[in-house]
N, C-alpha and C positions, 0 to 999 in steps of 0.2 A: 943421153939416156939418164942424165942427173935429173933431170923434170919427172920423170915418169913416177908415179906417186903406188907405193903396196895396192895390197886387195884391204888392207887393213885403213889405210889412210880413206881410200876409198867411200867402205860401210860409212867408216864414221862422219865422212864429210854428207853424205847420203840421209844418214841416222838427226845429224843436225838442222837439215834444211827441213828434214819433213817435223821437225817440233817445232819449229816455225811457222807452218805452213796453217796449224788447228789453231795459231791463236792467233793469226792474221787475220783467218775468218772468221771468228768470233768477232774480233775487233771492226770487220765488217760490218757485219750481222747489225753490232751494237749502234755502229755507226749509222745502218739503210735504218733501224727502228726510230731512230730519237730523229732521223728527216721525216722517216714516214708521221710518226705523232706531230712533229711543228707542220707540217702540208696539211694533215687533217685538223687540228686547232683552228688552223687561219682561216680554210673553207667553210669548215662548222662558225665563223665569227663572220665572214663575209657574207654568209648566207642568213643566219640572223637580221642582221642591219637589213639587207636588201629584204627580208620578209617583214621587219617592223615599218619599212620607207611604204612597202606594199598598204599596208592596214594604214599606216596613216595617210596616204592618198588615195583610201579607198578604192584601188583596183583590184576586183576578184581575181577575175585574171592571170595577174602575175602573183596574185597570192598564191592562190592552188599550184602552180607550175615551182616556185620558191619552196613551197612547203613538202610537194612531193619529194622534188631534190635531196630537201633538206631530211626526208625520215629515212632517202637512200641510204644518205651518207651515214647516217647515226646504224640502218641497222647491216652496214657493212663491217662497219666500227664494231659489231658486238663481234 
């Protein structure tokens, strides 16, 4: 019965997990935004280069299909 811990040890073991738990997610949070901004940088630079490769070989084609993509992505990003 030496293990068995109050009502008091309890709370307080209870009380410190959950102040843990709001800055964990934060640190989430912080962490899924700064992947989310470097995935969109690199698509928004990928997709540049393939739209300047478009215009300088002259295919409409893949211009318009590049450049649609491309004002997706910008106006999801707003």
């Amino acid at each position: 019965m030496k293990n068995r811990k109050t009502y008091t040890e309890i709370m307080k073991l209870r009380n410190t997990q959950k102040k843990k738990s709001p800055e964990e997610t934060v640190l989430d949070i912080y962490i899924q935004m700064v992947i989310d901004e470097s995935l969109f940088k690199r698509k928004k630079e990928l997709l540049e280069q393939k739209v300047n490769e478009a215009i300088d070989t002259h295919n409409e084609g893949l211009f318009m299909e590049l450049s649609t993509e491309y004002r997706r992505l910008l106006k999801y990003a707003l």
